[in-house]
C-alpha positions in Angstrom: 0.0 0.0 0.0 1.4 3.9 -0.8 0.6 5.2 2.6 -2.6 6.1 1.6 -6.5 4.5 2.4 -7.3 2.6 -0.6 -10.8 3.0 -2.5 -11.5 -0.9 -1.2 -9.9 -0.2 2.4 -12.8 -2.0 4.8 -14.6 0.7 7.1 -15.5 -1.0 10.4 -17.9 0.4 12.9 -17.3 1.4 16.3 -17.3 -2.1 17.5 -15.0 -3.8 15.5 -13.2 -0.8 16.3 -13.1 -0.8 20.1 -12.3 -4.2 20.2 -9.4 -3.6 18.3 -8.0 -0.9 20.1 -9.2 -1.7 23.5 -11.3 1.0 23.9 -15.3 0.9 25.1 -17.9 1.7 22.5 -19.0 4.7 23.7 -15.6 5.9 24.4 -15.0 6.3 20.7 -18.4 7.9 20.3 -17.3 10.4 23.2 -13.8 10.9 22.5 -14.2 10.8 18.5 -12.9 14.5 17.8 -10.3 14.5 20.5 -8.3 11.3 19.0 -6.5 13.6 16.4 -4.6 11.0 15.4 -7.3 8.5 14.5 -9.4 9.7 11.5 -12.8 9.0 10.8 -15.7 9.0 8.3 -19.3 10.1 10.0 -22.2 8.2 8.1 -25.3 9.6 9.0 -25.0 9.2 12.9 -22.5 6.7 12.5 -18.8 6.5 12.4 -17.1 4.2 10.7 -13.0 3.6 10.7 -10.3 2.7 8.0 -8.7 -0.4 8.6 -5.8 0.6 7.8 -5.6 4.0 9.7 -6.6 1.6 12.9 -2.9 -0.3 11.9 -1.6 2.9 11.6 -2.5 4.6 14.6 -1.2 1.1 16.7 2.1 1.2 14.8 2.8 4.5 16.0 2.2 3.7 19.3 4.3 0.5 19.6 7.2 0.5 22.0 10.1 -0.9 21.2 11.4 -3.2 23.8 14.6 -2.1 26.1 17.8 -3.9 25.0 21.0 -3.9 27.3 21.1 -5.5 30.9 19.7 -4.0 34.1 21.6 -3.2 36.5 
């Protein structure tokens, strides 16, 4: 993929959605606008999500683990 959502990238609705990231249902509908990061289509009252901005907005958030010994 070039980076950018395809014509046949899969919307998925809020509960696919919160499942995936771990989030509660209505904290997506409540917390829509403040998760910048995170676009989002409105249909009618519903929002729907790219699946491939959800992989993009985990990616960015990954931690890389710690290498060297503790000490």
């Amino acid at each position: 993929m070039d980076g950018k959502n395809s014509p046949r990238d899969r919307l998925l609705g809020v509960g696919e959605t919160s499942r995936r990231l771990g989030y509660r249902p209505q904290t997506l509908y409540n917390r829509a606008g403040e998760l910048a990061k995170l676009p989002f289509f409105r249909i009618g009252r519903s929002l729907r999500f790219s699946e491939a901005d959800i992989e993009r907005f985990l990616d960015a958030r990954r931690v890389a683990p710690r290498t060297g010994t503790a000490g």
